[in-house]
N, C-alpha and C positions, 0 to 999 in steps of 0.2 A: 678429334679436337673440335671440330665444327658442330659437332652433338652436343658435346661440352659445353660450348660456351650460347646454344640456344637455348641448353636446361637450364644456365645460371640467366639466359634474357626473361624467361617466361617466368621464372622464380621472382624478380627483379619487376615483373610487370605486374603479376597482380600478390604480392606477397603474403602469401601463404604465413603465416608466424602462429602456429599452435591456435589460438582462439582468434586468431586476428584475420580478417582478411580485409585486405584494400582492392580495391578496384580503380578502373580506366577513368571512372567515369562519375559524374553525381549520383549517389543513391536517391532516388524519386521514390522507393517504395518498394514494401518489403512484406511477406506473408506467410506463414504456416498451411501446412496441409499435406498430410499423411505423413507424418513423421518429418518432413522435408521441408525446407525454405527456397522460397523463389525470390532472389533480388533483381529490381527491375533495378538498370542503370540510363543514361543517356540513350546509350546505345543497343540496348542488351536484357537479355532476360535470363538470369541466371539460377540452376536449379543446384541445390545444395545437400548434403548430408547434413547431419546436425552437429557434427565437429566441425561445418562450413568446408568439406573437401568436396571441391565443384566437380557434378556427375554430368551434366550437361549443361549448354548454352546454343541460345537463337538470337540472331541479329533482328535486331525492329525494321522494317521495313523503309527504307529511307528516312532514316531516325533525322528530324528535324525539331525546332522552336515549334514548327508549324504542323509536324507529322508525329505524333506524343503518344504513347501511351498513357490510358487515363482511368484505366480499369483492370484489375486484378483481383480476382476472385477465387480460392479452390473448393473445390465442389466434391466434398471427400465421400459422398454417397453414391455420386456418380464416379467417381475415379478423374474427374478432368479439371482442368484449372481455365477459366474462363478471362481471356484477355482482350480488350476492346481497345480501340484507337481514333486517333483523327488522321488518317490517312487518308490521303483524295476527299473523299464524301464522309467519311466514317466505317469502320468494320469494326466487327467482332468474333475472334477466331477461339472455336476452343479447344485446346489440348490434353493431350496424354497426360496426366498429371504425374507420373512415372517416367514418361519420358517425352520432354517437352516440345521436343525437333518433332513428334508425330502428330501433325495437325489431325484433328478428327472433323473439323466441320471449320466453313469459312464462309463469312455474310460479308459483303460491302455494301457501299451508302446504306448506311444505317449508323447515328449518331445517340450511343448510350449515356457516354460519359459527355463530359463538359469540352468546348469547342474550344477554349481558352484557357487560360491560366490557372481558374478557379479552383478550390477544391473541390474533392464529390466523396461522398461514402456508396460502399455497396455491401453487402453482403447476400448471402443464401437466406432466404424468409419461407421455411417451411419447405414448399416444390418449386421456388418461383426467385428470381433477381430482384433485388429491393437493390434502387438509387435514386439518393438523393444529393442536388444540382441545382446552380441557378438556370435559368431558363435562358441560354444563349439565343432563343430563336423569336424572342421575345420584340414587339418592334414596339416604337415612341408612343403608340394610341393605345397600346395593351393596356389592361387594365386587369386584367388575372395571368399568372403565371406559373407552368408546370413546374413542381418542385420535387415532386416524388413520382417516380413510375414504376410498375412492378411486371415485371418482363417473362413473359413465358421462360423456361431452359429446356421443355424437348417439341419436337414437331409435334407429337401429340394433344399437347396442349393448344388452349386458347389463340386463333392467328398462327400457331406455330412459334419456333423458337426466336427470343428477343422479339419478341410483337407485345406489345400492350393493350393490343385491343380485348375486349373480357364482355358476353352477355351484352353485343348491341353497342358498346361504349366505349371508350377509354379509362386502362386500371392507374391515374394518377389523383395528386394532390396537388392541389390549386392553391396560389395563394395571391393577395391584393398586392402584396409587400415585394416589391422587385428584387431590394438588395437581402439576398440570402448566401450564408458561408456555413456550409456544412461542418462540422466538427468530428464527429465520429457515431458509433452505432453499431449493436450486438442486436444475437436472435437470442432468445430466452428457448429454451426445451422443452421445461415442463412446468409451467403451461408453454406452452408457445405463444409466443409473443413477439415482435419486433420491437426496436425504440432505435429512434434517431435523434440525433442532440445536433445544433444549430445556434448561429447567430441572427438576428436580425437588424437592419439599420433603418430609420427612416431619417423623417428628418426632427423630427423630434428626439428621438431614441433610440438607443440600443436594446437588445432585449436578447436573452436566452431561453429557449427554449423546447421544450421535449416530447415527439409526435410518440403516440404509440399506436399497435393495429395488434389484432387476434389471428397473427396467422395461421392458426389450426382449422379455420374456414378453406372450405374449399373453392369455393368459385376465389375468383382477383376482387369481383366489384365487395362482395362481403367482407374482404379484408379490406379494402380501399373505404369503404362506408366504414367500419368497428375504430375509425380514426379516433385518438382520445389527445389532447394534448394540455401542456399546462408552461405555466413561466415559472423560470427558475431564478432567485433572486442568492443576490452574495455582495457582502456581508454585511453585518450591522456595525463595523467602525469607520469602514466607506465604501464607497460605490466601485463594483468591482464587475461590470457589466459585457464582457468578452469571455468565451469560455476556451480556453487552449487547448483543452486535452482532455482525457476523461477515462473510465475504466467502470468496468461493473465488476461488485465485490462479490465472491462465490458466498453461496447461502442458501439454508436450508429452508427457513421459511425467510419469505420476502424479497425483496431487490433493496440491493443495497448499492449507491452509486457514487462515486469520486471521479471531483472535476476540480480540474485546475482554471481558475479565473485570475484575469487582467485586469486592472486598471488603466495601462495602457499609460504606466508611468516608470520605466525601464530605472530611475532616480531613484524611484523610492524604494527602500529595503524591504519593503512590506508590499511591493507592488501586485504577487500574484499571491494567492491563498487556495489552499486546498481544502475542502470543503465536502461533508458525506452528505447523503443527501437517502431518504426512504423514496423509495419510486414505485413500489408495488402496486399504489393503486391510484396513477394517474387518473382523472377522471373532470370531462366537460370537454371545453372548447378555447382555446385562445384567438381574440381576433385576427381576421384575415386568415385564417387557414382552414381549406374544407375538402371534401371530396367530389371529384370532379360531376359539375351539374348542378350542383346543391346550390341553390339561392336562398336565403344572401349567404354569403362566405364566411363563415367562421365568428358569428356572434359569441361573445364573451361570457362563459361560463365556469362555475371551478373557481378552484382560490390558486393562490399561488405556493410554491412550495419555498421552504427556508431551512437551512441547514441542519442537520442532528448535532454535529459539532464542527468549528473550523481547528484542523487538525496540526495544520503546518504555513508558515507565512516564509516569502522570501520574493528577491528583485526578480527573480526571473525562470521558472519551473515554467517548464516545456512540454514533460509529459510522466503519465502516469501508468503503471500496471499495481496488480494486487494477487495473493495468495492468501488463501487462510488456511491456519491450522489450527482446529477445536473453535476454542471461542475468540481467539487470535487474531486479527490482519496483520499482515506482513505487506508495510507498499512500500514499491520501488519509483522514486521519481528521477526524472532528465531532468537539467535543466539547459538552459541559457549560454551558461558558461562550460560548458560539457563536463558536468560530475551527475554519477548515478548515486544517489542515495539512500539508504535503508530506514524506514521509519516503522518500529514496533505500536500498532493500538489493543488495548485489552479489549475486555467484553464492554466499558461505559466509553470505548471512543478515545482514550485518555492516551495519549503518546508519548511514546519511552524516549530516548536520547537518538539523536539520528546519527547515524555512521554514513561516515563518505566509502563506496565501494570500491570508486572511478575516480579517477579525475584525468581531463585530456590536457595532454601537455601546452597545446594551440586554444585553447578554449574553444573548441568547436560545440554547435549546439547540437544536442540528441534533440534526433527526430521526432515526432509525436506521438509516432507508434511504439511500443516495446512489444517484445511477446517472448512468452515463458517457453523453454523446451516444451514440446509437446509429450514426451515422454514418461520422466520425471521430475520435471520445475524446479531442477535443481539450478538450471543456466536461465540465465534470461538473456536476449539478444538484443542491442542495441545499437541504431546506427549514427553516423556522424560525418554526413560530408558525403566522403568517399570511403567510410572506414565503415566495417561491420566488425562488432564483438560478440562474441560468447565470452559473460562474465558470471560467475560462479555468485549463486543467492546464499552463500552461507560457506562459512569456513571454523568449522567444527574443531577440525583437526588441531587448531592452533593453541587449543586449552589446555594446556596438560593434568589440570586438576579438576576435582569436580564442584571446587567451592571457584575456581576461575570460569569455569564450564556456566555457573548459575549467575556469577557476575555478567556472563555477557549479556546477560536478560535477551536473549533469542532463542523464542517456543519455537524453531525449526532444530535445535542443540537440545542434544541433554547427556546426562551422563550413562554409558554404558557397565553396569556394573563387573559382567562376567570380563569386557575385555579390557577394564579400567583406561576406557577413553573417549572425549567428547565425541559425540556423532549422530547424525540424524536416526529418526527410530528406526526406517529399515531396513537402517545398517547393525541393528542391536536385534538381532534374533532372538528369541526361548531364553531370553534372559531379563529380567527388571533395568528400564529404562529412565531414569529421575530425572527427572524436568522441573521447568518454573510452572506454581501454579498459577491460576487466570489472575492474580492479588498482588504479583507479585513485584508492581510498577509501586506499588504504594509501598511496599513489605522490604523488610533489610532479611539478609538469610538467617540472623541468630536474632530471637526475641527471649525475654525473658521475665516471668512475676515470679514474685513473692506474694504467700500468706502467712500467717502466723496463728496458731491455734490457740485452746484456753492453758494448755501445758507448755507454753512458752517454746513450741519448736518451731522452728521456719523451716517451710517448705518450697524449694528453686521450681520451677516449669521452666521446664529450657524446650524449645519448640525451631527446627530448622522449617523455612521457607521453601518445600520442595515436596512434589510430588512422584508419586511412580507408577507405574504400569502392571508390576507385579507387590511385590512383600521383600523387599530387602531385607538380609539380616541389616540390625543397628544397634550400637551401645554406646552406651553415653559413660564416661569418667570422668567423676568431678574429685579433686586435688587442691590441697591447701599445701604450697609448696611441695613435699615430696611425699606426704602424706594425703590419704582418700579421705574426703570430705565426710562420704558417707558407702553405706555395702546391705547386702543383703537386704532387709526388706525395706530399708530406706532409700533403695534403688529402684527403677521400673523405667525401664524403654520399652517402646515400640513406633516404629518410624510414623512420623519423624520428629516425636515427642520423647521428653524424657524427665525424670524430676529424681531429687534427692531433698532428704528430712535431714536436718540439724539441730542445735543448740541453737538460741539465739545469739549465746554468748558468741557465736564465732562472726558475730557482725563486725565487732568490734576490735580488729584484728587486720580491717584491712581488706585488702583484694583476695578474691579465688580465682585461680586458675583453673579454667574449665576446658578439657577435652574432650571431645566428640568424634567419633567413630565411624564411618560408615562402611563397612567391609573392610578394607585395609588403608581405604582414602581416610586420613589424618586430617582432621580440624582445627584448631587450636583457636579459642575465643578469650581474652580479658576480657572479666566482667568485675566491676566493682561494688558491690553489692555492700549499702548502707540502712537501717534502722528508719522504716518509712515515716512510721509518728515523727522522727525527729528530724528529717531534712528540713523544714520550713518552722520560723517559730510561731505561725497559724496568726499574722495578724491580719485586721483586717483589710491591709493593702496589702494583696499576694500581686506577685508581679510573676514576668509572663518565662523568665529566670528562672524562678522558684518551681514553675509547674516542670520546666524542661527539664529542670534536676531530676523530679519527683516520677517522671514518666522515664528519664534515662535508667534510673535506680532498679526499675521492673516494678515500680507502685504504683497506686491508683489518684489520681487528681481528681478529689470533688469539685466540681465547678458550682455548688450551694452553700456548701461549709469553706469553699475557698483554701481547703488545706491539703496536706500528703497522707493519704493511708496506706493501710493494707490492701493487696485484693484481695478477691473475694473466693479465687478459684485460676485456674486455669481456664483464658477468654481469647477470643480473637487479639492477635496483633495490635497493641498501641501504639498511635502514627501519635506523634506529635506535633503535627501539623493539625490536625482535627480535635485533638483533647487541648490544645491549648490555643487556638485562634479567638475565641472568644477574650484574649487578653492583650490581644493585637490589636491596635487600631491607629486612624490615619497613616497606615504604609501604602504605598504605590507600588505594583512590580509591574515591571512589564514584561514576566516569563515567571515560573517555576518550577522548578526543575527537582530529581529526588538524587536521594542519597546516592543513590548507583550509576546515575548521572555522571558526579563527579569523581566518584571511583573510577571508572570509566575511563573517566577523561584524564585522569592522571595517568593509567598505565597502559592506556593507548591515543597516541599524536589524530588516529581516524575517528574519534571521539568527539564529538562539539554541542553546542548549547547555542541556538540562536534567540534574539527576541529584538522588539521594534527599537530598542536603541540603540543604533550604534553608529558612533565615531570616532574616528582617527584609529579603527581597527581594535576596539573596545565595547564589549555588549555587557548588556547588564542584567543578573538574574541574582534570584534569591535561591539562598542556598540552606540546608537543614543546619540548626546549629551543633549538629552531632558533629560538625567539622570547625564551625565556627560558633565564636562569641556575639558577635553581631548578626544581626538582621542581614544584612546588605553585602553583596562582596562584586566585587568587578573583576572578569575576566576577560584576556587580554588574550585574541587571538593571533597565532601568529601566522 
């Protein structure tokens, strides 16, 4: 009994729930490395499997306010996970990364990390510790201040391990600026590279901004000298000069980087924005920062950098991670209020509809850090408090068709043809796997024109929004009530096009029923299909009505002749947002939002649309008038 009721205490203490684990104590910080997560707690440093089933744990050394860990590092080329602190004078112990209770090496007085409260970043920079820190040791007459130092990791090196002395000198960055708050900071591969991201404060200003160094150099001073930095500015509708959080985007050519920035107005709905930014080729000098010795300190070179796009606005995002697939980003943001959220960008930066993944029931805020399984980035891990999750980046399974599969607009989903069910691709083996193409934020799944030839036949282009990996079979049926439209050689599919030749006479008659096929998955689209010369009576005040009919119809809008034709062929997808804006004028939105949007959002509650207006729990966006008659529609969240 007494066994019994210690396995219900210990269950009860740190509870285990499937993806969930709570612990004793504040989570201070959290890391990856070898397939494994290490949560540092108050008390505690805890080593994890990736379902969070805890394989060991080490107590901190008289875990105090005053005795902290402040540095967490894994070192997965060496196998060890490197932990520093402020106990007594300072140490730094590094471990087994495997198994954490087996200390491998132990330094005291010696102060890596921060003395105090502050933040610090570190990471692995090539063979060597990159941290960056304000300068605790810093007294009232200073006038320059270490901010980055780059620390031997084996005796072999420079000084030996944790020493920063490098060739005669000290391997740090100096800077005039006292008040500095580290933000975050990645090694780049190939090339190698470092970049650390930062606040600055004086007294005039705030400032953001981004050191880089080449650590493919091999001495410390080389990479300490290849110093490049620049400021980072956000946004052009206000001043948004604090950077929260940050994340670099995987990518083939270039650096691609997302930060989340502050206004430092917790009020305002629009307080933080998320913002991409090119970083590949930082280059000059921002004032006040240089490398150590160098006079004068960090004269002003370079321009400043400005956003590619600002991609997402809201009161209070906390943090960011990213994944791509193809030409895809897929970012997940924390916020404020503890909700994790999913926000789709194509290849121009453009952002799909954002799904809530999370939400915590206490509104607790996610940490700053997120980080993806290391595995296969199918979980991403999140902290909150005292709470760790493992929450799942995508949930394929829950589509059960493949025209609901394409509605989700998520290039992580597609459709599996051979086992007829949504799922990531590699989970869709030796089989054709359809997906959304790179278009497909702008694009509805069924498109269709009309031409009409000199023998008075109309010809349909029915075209689905979808691409695949292999050659699906596909066939297309079109049907006027229970009768086929058209056969034989006035028929031609192949994925994921298809057309059928008529009479013209049959315009007049009303709606067709069009069926689409795609292996045994069932389509079914109304399209109503009318005589393009005659939807408008072509005068010269077309209105912006007239064109929407004329583009609904599958016809062509002149925007010279002002009237409805024929097309000319089978062409890219007509957005009606683009063929008819030129007939828009004096509207104000403050969002816009696409069709699938609000499909979306009807047949799932995780679904939303935000934008800068909103009160008494009411935002306002503009919606396709493929749903609506007006311009303007207000939706009311609940």
């Amino acid at each position: 009994m007494r066994r019994y009721l210690l396995g219900i205490l210990l269950l009860l203490k740190y509870c285990i729930c499937g993806d969930v684990q709570d612990f004793d104590g504040d989570i201070k910080d959290f890391v990856v490395g070898n397939s494994k997560l290490f949560v540092l707690t108050d008390h505690r440093l805890h080593q994890m499997r990736r379902d969070l089933y805890e394989e060991k744990s080490k107590d901190i050394i008289n875990a105090t306010d005053h005795n902290r860990v402040n540095i967490l590092v894994p070192f997965d080329a060496n196998g060890t996970l490197i932990m520093c602190g402020t106990f007594k004078d300072g140490y730094c112990e590094v471990l087994d990364i495997n198994n954490i209770t087996n200390s491998i090496y132990y330094e005291s007085n010696l102060f890596v990390g921060p003395r105090q409260s502050e933040k610090s970043v570190a990471f692995i920079a090539g063979r060597y510790l990159l941290v960056g820190k304000k300068d605790d040791d810093a007294k009232p007459q200073d006038s320059l201040f270490s901010v980055v130092s780059l620390l031997s990791t084996l005796q072999s090196q420079p000084g030996g391990i944790f020493s920063i002395l490098a060739e005669g000198s000290y391997a740090i960055i100096q800077s005039t600026v006292r008040d500095v708050d580290f933000v975050d900071g990645f090694q780049r591969v190939s090339p190698s590279e470092s970049y650390l991201f930062l606040n600055t404060k004086t007294d005039n200003e705030r400032k953001v901004l981004v050191l880089r160094m080449n650590s493919a150099k091999e001495k410390k001073m080389d990479i300490i000298k290849s110093l490049q930095s620049a400021t980072i500015r956000c946004c052009s509708d206000k001043v948004r000069a604090v950077l929260v959080a940050c994340t670099v985007i995987p990518s083939v050519n270039g650096v691609i980087w997302a930060g989340v920035f502050s206004a430092q107005n917790q009020q305002d709905p629009e307080n933080s924005a998320l913002a991409l930014y090119d970083i590949s080729n930082v280059q000059g000098r921002v004032k006040s920062f240089c490398a150590n010795d160098e006079k004068p300190c960090g004269s002003e070179s370079g321009s400043e950098l400005q956003p590619l796009s600002v991609v997402f606005k809201y009161s209070s995002m906390s943090a960011v991670a990213a994944v791509r697939n193809g030409s895809w980003i897929v970012l997940f943001i924390g916020t404020s209020d503890g909700q994790l959220i999913k926000l789709i960008l194509d290849d121009k930066f453009t952002p799909g509809c954002p799904t809530v993944l999370y939400k915590s029931d206490d509104e607790q805020a996610v940490l700053p850090r997120m980080h993806f399984d290391p595995v296969d980035y199918k979980h991403i891990y999140i902290a909150l408090k005292k709470q760790l999750r493992r929450e799942s980046v995508v949930s394929c399974a829950k589509y059960s068709t493949l025209k609901d599969c394409r509605a989700a607009q998520d290039p992580l989903c597609g459709w599996c043809v051979n086992t007829h069910r949504c799922s990531t691709q590699d989970e869709c083996s030796d089989t054709s796997w359809v997906s959304i193409p790179k278009n497909s934020l702008e694009t509805q799944l069924f498109s269709f024109q009309m031409t009409e030839n000199s023998s008075r036949k109309i010809t349909l282009y029915l075209s689905l929004s979808l691409e695949s990996t292999g050659n699906p079979a596909f066939s297309c049926a079109f049907t006027r009530g229970t009768m086929k439209l058209c056969d034989g050689s006035d028929l031609s599919a192949a994925f994921p096009n298809c057309s059928c030749s008529f009479s013209d006479q049959m315009l007049y008659t009303g709606g067709l029923k069009v069926s689409v096929t795609v292996e045994d998955q069932k389509i079914t689209e109304m399209l109503t299909l009318r005589n393009c010369s005659s939807i408008t009576e072509n005068s010269p005040n077309a209105s912006y009505t007239q064109c929407v009919q004329c583009i609904s119809a599958g016809c062509h809008w002149s925007s010279s002749s002002q009237r409805c034709e024929w097309t000319h062929g089978p062409g890219p997808q007509l957005n009606i947002k683009d063929a008819c804006k030129h007939l828009l004028s004096e509207m104000d939105y403050s969002i816009s939002i696409g069709d699938s949007c609000l499909h979306r959002m009807r047949e799932n509650t995780n679904y939303f649309c935000l934008s800068s207006q909103k009160s008494s729990g009411q935002t306002s966006a503009l919606i396709s008038q493929r749903y609506f008659t007006s311009t303007h529609f207000t939706l009311t969240l609940i």
